[in-house]
Z-matrix of the N, CA and C atoms (Angstrom, degrees):
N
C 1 1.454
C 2 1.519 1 111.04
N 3 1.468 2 104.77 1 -48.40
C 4 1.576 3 100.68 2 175.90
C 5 1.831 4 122.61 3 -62.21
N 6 1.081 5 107.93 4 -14.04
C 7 1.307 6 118.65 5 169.54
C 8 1.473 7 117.69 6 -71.39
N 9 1.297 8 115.44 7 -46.11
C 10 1.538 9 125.53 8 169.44
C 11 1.460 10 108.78 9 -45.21
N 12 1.787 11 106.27 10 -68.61
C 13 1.257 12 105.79 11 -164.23
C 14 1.569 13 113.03 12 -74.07
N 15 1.085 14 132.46 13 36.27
C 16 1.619 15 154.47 14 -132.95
C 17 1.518 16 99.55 15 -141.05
N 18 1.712 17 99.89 16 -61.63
C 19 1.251 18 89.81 17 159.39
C 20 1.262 19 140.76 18 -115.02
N 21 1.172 20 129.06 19 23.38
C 22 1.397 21 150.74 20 146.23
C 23 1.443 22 107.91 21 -32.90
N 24 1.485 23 112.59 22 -54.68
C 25 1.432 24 128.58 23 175.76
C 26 1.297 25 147.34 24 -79.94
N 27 1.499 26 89.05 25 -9.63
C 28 1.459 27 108.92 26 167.14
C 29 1.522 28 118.25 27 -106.90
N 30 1.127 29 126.73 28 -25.03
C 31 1.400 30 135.77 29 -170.44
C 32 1.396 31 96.39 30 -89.52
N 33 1.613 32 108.19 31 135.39
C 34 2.155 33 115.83 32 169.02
C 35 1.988 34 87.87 33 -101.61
N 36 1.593 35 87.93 34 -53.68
C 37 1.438 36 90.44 35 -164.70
C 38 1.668 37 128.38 36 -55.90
N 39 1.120 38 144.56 37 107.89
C 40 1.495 39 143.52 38 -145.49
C 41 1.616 40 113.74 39 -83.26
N 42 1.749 41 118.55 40 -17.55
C 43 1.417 42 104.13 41 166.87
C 44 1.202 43 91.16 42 -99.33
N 45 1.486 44 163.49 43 -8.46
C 46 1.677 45 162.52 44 -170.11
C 47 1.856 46 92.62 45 -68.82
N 48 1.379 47 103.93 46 -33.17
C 49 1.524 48 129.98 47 -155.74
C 50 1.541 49 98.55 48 -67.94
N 51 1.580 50 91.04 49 -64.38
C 52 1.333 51 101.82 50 -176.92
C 53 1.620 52 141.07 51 -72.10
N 54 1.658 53 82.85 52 -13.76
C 55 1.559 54 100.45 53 -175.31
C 56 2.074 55 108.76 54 -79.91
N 57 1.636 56 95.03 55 -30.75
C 58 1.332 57 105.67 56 161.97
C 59 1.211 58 120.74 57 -50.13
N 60 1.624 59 112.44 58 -71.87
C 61 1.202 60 133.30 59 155.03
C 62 1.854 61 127.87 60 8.49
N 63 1.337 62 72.06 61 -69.86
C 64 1.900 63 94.77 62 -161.02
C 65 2.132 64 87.32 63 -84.46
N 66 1.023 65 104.96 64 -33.58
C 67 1.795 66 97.40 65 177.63
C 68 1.551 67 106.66 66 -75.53
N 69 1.010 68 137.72 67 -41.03
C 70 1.260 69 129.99 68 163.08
C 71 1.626 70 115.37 69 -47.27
N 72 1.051 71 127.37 70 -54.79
C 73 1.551 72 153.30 71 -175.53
C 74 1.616 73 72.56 72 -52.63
N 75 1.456 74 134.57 73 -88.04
C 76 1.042 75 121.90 74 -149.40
C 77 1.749 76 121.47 75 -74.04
N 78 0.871 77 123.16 76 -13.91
C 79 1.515 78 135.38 77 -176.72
C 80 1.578 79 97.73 78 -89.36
N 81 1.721 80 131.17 79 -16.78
C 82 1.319 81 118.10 80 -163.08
C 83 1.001 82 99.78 81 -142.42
N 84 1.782 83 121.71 82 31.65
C 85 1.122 84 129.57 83 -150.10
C 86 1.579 85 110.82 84 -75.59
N 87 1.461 86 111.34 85 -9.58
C 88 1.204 87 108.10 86 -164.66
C 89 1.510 88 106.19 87 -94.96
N 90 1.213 89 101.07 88 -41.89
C 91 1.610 90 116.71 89 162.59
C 92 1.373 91 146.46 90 -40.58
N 93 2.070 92 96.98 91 -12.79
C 94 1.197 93 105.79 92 -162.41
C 95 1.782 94 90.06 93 -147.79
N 96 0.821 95 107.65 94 -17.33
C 97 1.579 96 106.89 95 174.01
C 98 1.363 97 134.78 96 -60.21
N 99 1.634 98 124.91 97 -8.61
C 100 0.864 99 130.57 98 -174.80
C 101 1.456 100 107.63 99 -128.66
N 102 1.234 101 120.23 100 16.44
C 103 1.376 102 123.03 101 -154.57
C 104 1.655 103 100.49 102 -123.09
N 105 1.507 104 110.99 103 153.93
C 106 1.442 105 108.26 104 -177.33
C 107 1.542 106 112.33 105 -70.89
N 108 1.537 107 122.49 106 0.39
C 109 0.982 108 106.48 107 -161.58
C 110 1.668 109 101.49 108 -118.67
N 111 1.431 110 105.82 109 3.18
C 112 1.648 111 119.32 110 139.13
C 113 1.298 112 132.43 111 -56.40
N 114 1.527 113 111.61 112 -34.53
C 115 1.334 114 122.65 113 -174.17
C 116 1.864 115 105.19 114 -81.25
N 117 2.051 116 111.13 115 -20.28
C 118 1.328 117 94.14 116 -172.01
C 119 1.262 118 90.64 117 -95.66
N 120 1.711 119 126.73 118 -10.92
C 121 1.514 120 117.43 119 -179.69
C 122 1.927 121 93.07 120 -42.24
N 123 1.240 122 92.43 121 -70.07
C 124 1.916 123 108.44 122 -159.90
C 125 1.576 124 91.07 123 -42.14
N 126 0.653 125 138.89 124 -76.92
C 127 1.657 126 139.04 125 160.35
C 128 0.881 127 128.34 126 48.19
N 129 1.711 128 90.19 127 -105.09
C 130 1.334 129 132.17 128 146.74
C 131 2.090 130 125.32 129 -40.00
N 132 1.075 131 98.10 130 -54.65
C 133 1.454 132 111.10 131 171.71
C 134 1.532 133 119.25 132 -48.61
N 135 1.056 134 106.95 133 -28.54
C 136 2.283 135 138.39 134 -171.87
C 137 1.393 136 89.61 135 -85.08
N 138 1.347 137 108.64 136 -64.99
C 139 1.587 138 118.10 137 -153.44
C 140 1.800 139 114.52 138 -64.20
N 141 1.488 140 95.28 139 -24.48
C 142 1.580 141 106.46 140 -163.72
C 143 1.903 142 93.93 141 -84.08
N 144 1.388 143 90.98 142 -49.55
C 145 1.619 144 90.63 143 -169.77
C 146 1.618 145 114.11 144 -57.85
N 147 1.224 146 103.16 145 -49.64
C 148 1.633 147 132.14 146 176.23
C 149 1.548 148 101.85 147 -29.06
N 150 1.736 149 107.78 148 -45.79
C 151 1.309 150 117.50 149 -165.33
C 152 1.235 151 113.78 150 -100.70
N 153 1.589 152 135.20 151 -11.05
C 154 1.433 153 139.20 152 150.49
C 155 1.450 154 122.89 153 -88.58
N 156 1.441 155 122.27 154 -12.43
C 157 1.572 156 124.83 155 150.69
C 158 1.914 157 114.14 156 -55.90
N 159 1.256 158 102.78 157 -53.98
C 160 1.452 159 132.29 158 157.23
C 161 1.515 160 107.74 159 -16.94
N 162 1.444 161 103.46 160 -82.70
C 163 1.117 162 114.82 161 171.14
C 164 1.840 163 145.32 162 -79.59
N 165 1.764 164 93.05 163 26.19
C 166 1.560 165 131.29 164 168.21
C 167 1.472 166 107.99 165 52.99
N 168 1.677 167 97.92 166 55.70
C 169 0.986 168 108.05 167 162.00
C 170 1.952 169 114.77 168 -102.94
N 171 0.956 170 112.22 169 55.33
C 172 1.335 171 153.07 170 -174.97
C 173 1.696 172 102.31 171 -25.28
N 174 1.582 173 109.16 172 -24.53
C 175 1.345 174 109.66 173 178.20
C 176 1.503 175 120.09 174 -72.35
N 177 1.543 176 105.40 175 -29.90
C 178 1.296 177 115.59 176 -179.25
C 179 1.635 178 127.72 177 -78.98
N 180 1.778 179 113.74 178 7.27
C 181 1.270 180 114.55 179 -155.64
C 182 1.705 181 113.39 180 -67.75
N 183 1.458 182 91.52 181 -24.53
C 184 1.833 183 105.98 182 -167.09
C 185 1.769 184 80.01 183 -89.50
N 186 1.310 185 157.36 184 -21.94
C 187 0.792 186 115.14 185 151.81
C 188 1.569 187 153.25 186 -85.95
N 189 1.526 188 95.12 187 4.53
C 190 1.286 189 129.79 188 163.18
C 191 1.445 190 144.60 189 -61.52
N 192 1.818 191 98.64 190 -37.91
C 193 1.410 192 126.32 191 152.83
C 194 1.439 193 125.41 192 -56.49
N 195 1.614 194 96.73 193 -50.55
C 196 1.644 195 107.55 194 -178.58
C 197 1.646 196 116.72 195 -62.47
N 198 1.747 197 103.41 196 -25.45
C 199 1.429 198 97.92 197 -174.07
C 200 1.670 199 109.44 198 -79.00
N 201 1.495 200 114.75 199 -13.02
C 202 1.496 201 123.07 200 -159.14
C 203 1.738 202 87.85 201 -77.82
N 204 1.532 203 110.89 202 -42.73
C 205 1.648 204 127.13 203 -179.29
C 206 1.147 205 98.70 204 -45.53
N 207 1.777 206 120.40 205 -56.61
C 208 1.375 207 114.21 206 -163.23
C 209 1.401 208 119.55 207 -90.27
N 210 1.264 209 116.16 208 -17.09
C 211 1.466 210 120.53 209 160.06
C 212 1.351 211 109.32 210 -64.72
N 213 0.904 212 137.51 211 -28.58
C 214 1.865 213 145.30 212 -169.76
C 215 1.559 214 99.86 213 -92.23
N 216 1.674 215 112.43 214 -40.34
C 217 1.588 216 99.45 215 -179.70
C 218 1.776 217 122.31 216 -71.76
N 219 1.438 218 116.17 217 16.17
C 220 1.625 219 130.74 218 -142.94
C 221 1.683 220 69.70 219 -94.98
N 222 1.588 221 121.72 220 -32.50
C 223 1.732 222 114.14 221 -142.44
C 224 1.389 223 100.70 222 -125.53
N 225 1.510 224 106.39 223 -47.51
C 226 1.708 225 112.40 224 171.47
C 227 1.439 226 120.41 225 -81.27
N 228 1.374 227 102.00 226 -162.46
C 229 1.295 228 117.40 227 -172.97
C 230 1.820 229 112.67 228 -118.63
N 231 1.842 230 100.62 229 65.80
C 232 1.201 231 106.26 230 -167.81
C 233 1.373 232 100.99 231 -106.94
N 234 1.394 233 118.57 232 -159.73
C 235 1.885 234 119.19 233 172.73
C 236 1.508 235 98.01 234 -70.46
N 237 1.165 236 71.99 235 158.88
C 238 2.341 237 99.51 236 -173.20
C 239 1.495 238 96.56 237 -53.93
N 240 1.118 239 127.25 238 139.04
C 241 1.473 240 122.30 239 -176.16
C 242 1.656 241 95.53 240 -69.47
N 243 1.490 242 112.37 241 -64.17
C 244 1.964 243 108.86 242 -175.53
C 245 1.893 244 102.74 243 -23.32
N 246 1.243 245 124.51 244 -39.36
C 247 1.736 246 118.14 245 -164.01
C 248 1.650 247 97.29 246 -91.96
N 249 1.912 248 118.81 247 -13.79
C 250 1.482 249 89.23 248 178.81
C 251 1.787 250 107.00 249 -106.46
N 252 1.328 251 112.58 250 -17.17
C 253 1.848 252 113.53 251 143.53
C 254 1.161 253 119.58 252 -9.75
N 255 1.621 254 88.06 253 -63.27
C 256 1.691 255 95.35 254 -170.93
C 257 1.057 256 116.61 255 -83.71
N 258 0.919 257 130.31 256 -23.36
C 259 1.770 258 138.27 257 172.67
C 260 1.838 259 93.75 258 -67.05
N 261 1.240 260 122.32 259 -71.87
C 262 1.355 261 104.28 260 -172.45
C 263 1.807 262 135.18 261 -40.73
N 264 2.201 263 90.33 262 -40.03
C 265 1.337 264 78.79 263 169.23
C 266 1.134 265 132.74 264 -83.20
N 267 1.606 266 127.64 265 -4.04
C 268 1.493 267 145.95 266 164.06
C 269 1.657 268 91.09 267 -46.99
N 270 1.030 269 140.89 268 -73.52
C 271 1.092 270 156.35 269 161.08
C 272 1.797 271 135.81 270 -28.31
N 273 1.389 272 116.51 271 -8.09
C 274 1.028 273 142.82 272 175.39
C 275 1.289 274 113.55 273 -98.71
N 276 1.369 275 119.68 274 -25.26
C 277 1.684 276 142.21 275 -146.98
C 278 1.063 277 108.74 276 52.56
């Protein structure tokens, strides 16, 4: 947790944010995967992209989709969120 709010405070820029974000998620994946505060990682991760697609940033759409996948895989029976993380930040550059 203290790592999260770690970088909350250091990051202005909001995909720099996320790209942190989603690498932590994956390096501590075990640590944070079962926890409610995994579910606001994905959240947050949805909410940010959601809101720079929004704002026609048009590059980010394929990573925008993947987060809707991984917000949806929290409940269904979609890909493992750890493999679509990584797909998003592949996708972030």
């Amino acid at each position: 947790m203290e790592r999260l709010v770690s970088l909350l405070k250091r990051r202005e820029d909001r995909i720099d944010f996320l790209k942190d974000l989603i690498t932590l998620l994956i390096e501590d994946y075990e640590l944070y995967s079962e926890d409610v505060l995994f579910r606001d990682a994905v959240e947050e991760i949805y909410s940010i992209l959601r809101s720079a697609v929004l704002e026609g940033k048009s590059e980010l759409i394929d990573a925008y989709e993947l987060s809707v996948l991984l917000r949806g895989s929290l409940d269904e029976k979609l890909p493992e969120p750890k493999a679509l993380l990584k797909e998003i930040l592949d996708r972030l550059g």
